[in-house]
The first five atom37 places (N, CA, C, CB, O) and aatype in JSON, in Angstrom:
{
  "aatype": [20, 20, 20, 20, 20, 20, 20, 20, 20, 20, 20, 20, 20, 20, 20, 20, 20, 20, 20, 20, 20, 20, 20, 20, 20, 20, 20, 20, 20, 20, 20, 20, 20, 20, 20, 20, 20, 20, 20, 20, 20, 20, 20, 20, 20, 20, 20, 20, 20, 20, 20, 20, 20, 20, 20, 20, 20, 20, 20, 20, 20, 20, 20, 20, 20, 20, 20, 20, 20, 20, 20, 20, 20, 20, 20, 20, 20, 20, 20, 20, 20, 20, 20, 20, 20],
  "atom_mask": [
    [1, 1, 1, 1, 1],
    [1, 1, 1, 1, 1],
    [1, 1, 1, 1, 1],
    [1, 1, 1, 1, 1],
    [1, 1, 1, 1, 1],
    [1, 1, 1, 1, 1],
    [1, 1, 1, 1, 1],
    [1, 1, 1, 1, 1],
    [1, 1, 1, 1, 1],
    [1, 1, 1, 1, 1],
    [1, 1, 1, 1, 1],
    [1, 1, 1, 1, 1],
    [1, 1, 1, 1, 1],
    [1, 1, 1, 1, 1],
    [1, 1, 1, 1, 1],
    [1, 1, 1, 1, 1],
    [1, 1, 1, 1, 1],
    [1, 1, 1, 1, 1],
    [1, 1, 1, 1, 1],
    [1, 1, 1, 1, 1],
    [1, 1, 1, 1, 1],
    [1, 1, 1, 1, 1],
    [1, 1, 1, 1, 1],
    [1, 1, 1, 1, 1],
    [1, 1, 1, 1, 1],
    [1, 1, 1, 1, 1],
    [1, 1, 1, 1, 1],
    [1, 1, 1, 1, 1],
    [1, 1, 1, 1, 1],
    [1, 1, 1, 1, 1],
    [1, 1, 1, 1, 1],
    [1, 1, 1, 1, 1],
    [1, 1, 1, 1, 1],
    [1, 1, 1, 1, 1],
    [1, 1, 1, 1, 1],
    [1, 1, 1, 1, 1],
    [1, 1, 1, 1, 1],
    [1, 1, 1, 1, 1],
    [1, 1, 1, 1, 1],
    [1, 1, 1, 1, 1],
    [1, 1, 1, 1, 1],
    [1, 1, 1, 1, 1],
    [1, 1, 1, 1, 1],
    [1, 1, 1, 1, 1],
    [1, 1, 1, 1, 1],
    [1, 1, 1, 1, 1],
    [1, 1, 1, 1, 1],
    [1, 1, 1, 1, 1],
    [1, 1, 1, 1, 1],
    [1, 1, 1, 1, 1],
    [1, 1, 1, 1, 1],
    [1, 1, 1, 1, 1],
    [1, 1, 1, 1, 1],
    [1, 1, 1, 1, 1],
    [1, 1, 1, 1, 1],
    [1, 1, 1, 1, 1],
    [1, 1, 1, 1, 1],
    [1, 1, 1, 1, 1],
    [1, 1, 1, 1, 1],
    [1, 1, 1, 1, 1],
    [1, 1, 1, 1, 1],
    [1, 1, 1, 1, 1],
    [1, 1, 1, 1, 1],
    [1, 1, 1, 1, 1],
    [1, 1, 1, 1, 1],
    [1, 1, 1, 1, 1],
    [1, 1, 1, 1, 1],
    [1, 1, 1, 1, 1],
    [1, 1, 1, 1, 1],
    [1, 1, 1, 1, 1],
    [1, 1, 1, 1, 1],
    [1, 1, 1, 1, 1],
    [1, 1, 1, 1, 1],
    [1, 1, 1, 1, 1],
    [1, 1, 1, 1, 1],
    [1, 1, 1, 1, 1],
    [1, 1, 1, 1, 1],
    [1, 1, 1, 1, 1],
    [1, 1, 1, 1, 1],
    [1, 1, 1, 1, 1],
    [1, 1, 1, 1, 1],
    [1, 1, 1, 1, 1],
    [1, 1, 1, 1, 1],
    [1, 1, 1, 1, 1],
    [1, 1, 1, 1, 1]
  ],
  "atom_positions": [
    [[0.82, -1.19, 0.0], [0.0, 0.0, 0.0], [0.86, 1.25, 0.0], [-0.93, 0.0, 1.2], [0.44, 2.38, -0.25]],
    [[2.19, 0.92, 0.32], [3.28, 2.45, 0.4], [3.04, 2.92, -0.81], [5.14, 2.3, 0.59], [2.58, 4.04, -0.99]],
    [[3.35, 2.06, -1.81], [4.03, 2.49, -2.99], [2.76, 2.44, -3.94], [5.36, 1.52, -3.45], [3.11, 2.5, -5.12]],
    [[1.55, 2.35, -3.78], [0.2, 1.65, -4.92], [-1.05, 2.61, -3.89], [-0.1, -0.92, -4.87], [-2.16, 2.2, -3.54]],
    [[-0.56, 3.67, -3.65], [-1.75, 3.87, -2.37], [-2.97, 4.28, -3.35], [-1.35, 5.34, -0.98], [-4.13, 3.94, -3.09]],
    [[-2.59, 5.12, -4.63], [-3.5, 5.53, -5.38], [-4.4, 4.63, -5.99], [-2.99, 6.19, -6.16], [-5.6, 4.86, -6.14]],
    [[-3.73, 3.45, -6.39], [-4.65, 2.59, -6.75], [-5.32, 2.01, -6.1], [-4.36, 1.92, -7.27], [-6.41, 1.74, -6.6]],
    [[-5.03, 1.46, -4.47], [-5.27, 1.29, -3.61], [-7.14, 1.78, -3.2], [-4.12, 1.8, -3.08], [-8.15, 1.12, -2.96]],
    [[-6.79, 3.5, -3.33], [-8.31, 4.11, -2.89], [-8.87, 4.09, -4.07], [-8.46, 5.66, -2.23], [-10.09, 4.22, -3.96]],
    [[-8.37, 3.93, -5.59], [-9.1, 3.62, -6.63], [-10.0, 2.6, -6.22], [-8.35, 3.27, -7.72], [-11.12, 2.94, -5.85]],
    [[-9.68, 1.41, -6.21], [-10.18, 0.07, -5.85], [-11.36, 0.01, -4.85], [-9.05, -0.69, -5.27], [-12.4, -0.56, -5.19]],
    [[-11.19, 0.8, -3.19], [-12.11, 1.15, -2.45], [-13.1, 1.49, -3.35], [-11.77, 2.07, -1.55], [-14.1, 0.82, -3.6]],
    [[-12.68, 2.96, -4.03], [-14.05, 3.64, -3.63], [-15.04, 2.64, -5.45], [-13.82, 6.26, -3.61], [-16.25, 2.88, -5.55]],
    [[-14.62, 2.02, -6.18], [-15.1, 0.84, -6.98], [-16.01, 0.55, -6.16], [-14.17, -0.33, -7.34], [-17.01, 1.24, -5.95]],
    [[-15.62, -0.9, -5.41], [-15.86, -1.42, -4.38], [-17.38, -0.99, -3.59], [-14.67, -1.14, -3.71], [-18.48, -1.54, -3.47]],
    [[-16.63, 0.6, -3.04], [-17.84, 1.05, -2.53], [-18.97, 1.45, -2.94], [-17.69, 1.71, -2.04], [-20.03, 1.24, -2.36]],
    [[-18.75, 2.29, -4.36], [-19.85, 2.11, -4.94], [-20.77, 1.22, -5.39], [-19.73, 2.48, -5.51], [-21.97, 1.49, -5.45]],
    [[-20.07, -0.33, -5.88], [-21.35, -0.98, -6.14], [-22.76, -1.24, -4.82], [-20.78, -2.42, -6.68], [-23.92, -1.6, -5.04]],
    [[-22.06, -0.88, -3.39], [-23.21, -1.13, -2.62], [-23.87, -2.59, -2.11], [-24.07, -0.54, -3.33], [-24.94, -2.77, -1.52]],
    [[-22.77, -3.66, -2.59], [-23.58, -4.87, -2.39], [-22.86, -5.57, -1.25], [-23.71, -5.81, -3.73], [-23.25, -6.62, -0.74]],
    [[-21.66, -4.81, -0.83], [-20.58, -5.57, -0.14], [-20.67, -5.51, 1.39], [-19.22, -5.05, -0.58], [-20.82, -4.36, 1.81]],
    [[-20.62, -6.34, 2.2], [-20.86, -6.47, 3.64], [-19.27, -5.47, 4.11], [-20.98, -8.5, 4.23], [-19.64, -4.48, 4.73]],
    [[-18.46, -5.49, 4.04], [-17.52, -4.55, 4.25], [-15.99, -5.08, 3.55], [-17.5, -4.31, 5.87], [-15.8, -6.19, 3.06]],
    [[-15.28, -4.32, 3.62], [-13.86, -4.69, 3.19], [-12.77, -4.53, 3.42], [-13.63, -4.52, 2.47], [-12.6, -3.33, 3.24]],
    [[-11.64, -5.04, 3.77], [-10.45, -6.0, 4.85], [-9.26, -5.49, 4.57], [-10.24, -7.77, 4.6], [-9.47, -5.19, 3.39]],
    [[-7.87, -5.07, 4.84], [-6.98, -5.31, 4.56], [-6.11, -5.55, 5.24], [-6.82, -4.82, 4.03], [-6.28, -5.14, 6.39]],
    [[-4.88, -6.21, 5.0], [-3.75, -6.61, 5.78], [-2.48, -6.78, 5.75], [-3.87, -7.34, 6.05], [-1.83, -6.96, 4.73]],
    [[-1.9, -6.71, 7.27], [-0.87, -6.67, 7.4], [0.2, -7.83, 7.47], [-0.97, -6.06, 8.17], [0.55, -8.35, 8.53]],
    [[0.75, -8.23, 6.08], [0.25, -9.62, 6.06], [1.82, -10.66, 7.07], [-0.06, -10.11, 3.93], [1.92, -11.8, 7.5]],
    [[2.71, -9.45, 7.04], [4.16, -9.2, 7.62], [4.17, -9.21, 9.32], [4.72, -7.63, 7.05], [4.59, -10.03, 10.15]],
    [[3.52, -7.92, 9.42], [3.31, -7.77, 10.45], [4.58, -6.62, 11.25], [3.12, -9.18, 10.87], [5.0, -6.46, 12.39]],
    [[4.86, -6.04, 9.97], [5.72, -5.32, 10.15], [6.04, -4.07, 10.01], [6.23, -5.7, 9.84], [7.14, -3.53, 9.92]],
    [[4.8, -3.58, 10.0], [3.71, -2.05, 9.74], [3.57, -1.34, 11.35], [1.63, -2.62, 9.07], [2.89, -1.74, 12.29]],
    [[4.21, -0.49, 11.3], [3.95, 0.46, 12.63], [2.74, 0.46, 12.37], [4.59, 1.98, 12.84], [2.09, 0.56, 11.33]],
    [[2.25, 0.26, 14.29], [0.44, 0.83, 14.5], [0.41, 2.11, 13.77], [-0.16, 1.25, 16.35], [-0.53, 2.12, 12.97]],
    [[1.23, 3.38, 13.77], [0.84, 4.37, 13.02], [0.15, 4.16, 11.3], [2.09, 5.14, 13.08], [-0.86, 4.51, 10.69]],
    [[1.18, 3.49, 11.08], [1.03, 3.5, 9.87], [-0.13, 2.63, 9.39], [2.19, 3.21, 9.37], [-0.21, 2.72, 8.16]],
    [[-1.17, 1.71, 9.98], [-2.3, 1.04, 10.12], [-3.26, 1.68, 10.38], [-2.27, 0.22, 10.85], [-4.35, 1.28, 10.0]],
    [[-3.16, 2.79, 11.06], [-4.59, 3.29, 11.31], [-4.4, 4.64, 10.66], [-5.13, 3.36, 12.98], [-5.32, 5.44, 10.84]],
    [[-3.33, 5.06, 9.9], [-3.41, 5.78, 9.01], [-4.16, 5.31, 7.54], [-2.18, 6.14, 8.97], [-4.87, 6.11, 6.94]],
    [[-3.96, 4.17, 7.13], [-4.22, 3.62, 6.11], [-5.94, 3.2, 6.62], [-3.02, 2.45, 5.74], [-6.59, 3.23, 5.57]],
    [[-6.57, 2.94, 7.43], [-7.36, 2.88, 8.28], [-8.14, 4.23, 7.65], [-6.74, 2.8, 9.76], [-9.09, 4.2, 6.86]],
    [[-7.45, 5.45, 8.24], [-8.41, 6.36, 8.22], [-8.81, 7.17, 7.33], [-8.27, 6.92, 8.93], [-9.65, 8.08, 7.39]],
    [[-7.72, 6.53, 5.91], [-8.17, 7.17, 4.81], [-8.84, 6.56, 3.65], [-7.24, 7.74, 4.4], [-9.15, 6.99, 2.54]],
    [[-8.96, 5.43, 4.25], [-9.54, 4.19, 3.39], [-11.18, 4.58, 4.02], [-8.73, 2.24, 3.87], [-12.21, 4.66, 3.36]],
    [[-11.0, 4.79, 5.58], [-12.71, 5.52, 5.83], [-13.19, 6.6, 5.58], [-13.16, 5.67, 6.99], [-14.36, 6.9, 5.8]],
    [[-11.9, 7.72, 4.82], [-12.69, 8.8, 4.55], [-12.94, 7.88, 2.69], [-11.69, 10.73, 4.82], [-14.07, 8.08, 2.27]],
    [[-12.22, 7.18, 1.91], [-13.08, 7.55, 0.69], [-14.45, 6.41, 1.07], [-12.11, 7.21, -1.07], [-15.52, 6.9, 0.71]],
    [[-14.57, 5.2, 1.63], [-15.76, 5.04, 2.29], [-16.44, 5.95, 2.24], [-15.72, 4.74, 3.39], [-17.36, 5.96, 1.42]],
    [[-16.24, 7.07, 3.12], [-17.59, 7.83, 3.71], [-17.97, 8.86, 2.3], [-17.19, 8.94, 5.46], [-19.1, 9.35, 2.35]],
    [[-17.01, 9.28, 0.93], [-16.96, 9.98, 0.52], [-18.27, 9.68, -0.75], [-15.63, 10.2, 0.45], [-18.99, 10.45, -1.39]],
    [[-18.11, 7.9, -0.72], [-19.57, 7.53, -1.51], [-20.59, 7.33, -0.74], [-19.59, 6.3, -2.34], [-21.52, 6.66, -1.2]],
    [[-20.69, 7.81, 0.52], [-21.52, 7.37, 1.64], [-21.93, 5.71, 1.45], [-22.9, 8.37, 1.69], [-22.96, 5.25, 0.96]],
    [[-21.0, 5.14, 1.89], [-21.01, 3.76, 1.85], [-20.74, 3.5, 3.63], [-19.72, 3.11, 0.64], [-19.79, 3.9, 4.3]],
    [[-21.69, 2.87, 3.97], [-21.91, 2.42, 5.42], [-21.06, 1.15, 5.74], [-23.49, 2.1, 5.7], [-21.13, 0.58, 6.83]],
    [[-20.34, 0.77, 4.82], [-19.78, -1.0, 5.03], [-18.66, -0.99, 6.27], [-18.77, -1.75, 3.32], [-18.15, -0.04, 6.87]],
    [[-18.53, -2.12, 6.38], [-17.37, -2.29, 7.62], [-16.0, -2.47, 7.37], [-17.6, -3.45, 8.46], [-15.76, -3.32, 6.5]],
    [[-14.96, -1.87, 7.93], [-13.32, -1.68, 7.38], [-12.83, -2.49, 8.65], [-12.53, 0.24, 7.21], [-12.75, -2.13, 9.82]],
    [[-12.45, -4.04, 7.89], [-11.71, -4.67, 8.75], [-10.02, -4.81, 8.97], [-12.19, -5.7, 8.56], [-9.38, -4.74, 7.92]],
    [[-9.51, -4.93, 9.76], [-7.66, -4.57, 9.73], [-7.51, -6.05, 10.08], [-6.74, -3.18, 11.16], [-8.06, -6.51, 11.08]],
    [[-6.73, -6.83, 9.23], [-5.58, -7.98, 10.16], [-4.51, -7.68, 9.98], [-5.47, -9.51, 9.86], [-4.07, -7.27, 8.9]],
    [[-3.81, -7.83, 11.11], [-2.49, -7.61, 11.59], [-2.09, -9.36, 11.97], [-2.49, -6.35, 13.06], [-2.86, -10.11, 12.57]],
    [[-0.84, -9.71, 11.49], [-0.23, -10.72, 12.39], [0.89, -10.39, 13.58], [0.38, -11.62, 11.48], [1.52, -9.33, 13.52]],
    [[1.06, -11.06, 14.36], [1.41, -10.75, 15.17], [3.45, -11.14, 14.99], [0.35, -11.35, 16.18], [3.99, -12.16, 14.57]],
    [[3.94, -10.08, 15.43], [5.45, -9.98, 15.16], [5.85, -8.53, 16.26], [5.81, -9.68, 13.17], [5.36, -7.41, 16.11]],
    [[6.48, -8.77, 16.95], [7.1, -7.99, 17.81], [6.14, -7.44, 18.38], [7.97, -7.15, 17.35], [6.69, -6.33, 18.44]],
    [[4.89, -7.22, 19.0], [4.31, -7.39, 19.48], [2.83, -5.99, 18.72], [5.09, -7.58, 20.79], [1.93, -5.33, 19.23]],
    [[3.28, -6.14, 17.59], [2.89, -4.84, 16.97], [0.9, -5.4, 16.52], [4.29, -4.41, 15.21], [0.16, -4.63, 15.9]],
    [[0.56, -6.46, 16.89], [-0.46, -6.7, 16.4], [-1.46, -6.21, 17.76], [-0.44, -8.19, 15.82], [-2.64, -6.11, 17.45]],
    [[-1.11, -5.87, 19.34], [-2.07, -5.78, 20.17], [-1.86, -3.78, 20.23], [-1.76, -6.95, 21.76], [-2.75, -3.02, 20.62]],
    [[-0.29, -3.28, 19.66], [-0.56, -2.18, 19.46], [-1.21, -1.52, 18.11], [0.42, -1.78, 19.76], [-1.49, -0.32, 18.04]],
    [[-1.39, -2.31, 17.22], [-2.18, -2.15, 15.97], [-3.64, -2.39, 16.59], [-1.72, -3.27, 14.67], [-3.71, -3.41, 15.9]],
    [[-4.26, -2.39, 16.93], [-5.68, -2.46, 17.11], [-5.56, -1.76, 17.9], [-6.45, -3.54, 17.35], [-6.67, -1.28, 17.7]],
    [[-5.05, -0.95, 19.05], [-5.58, 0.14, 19.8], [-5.19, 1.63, 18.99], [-4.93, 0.04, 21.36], [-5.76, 2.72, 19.07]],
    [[-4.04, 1.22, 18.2], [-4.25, 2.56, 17.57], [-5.1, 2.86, 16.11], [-2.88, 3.03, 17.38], [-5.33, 3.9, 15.49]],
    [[-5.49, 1.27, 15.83], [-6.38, 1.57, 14.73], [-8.04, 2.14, 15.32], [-6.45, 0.05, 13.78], [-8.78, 2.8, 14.59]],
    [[-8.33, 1.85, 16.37], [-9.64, 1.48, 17.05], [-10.03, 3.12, 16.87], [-9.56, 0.69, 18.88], [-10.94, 3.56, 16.16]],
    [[-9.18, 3.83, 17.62], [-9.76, 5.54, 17.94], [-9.64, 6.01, 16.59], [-8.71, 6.69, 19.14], [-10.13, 7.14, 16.62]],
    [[-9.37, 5.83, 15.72], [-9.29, 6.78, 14.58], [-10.56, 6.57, 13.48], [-7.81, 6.52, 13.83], [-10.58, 7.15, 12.4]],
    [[-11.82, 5.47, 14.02], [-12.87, 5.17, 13.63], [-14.19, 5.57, 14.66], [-12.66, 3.86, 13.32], [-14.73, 4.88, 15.53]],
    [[-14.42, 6.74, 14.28], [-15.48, 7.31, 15.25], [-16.65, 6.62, 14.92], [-15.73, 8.87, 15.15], [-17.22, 6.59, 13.83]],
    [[-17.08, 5.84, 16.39], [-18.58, 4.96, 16.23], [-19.84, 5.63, 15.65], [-19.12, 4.49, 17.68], [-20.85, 4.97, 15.37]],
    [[-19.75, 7.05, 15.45], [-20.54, 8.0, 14.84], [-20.83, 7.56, 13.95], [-20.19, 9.1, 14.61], [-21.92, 7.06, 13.7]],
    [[-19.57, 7.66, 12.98], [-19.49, 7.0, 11.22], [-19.45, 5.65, 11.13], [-18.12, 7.4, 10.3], [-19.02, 5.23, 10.06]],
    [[-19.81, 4.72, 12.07], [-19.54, 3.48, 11.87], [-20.96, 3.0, 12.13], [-18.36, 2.91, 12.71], [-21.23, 1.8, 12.05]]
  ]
}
Protein backbone atom coordinates (compact mmCIF):
# COMPACT_ATOMS: atom_id res chain seq x y z
CA UNK A 1 0.00 0.00 0.00
CA UNK A 2 3.28 2.45 0.40
CA UNK A 3 4.03 2.49 -2.99
CA UNK A 4 0.20 1.65 -4.92
CA UNK A 5 -1.75 3.87 -2.37
CA UNK A 6 -3.50 5.53 -5.38
CA UNK A 7 -4.65 2.59 -6.75
CA UNK A 8 -5.27 1.29 -3.61
CA UNK A 9 -8.31 4.11 -2.89
CA UNK A 10 -9.10 3.62 -6.63
CA UNK A 11 -10.18 0.07 -5.85
CA UNK A 12 -12.11 1.15 -2.45
CA UNK A 13 -14.05 3.64 -3.63
CA UNK A 14 -15.10 0.84 -6.98
CA UNK A 15 -15.86 -1.42 -4.38
CA UNK A 16 -17.84 1.05 -2.53
CA UNK A 17 -19.85 2.11 -4.94
CA UNK A 18 -21.35 -0.98 -6.14
CA UNK A 19 -23.21 -1.13 -2.62
CA UNK A 20 -23.58 -4.87 -2.39
CA UNK A 21 -20.58 -5.57 -0.14
CA UNK A 22 -20.86 -6.47 3.64
CA UNK A 23 -17.52 -4.55 4.25
CA UNK A 24 -13.86 -4.69 3.19
CA UNK A 25 -10.45 -6.00 4.85
CA UNK A 26 -6.98 -5.31 4.56
CA UNK A 27 -3.75 -6.61 5.78
CA UNK A 28 -0.87 -6.67 7.40
CA UNK A 29 0.25 -9.62 6.06
CA UNK A 30 4.16 -9.20 7.62
CA UNK A 31 3.31 -7.77 10.45
CA UNK A 32 5.72 -5.32 10.15
CA UNK A 33 3.71 -2.05 9.74
CA UNK A 34 3.95 0.46 12.63
CA UNK A 35 0.44 0.83 14.50
CA UNK A 36 0.84 4.37 13.02
CA UNK A 37 1.03 3.50 9.87
CA UNK A 38 -2.30 1.04 10.12
CA UNK A 39 -4.59 3.29 11.31
CA UNK A 40 -3.41 5.78 9.01
CA UNK A 41 -4.22 3.62 6.11
CA UNK A 42 -7.36 2.88 8.28
CA UNK A 43 -8.41 6.36 8.22
CA UNK A 44 -8.17 7.17 4.81
CA UNK A 45 -9.54 4.19 3.39
CA UNK A 46 -12.71 5.52 5.83
CA UNK A 47 -12.69 8.80 4.55
CA UNK A 48 -13.08 7.55 0.69
CA UNK A 49 -15.76 5.04 2.29
CA UNK A 50 -17.59 7.83 3.71
CA UNK A 51 -16.96 9.98 0.52
CA UNK A 52 -19.57 7.53 -1.51
CA UNK A 53 -21.52 7.37 1.64
CA UNK A 54 -21.01 3.76 1.85
CA UNK A 55 -21.91 2.42 5.42
CA UNK A 56 -19.78 -1.00 5.03
CA UNK A 57 -17.37 -2.29 7.62
CA UNK A 58 -13.32 -1.68 7.38
CA UNK A 59 -11.71 -4.67 8.75
CA UNK A 60 -7.66 -4.57 9.73
CA UNK A 61 -5.58 -7.98 10.16
CA UNK A 62 -2.49 -7.61 11.59
CA UNK A 63 -0.23 -10.72 12.39
CA UNK A 64 1.41 -10.75 15.17
CA UNK A 65 5.45 -9.98 15.16
CA UNK A 66 7.10 -7.99 17.81
CA UNK A 67 4.31 -7.39 19.48
CA UNK A 68 2.89 -4.84 16.97
CA UNK A 69 -0.46 -6.70 16.40
CA UNK A 70 -2.07 -5.78 20.17
CA UNK A 71 -0.56 -2.18 19.46
CA UNK A 72 -2.18 -2.15 15.97
CA UNK A 73 -5.68 -2.46 17.11
CA UNK A 74 -5.58 0.14 19.80
CA UNK A 75 -4.25 2.56 17.57
CA UNK A 76 -6.38 1.57 14.73
CA UNK A 77 -9.64 1.48 17.05
CA UNK A 78 -9.76 5.54 17.94
CA UNK A 79 -9.29 6.78 14.58
CA UNK A 80 -12.87 5.17 13.63
CA UNK A 81 -15.48 7.31 15.25
CA UNK A 82 -18.58 4.96 16.23
CA UNK A 83 -20.54 8.00 14.84
CA UNK A 84 -19.49 7.00 11.22
CA UNK A 85 -19.54 3.48 11.87
Amino acid sequence: MQTQSKRVFHAVDFLARLNLLFGIMFEDQRGKSLPKECATWAKFICKVMDSVNWKGHLLVQVHEKFGYMDATALAVRPTITPSKR
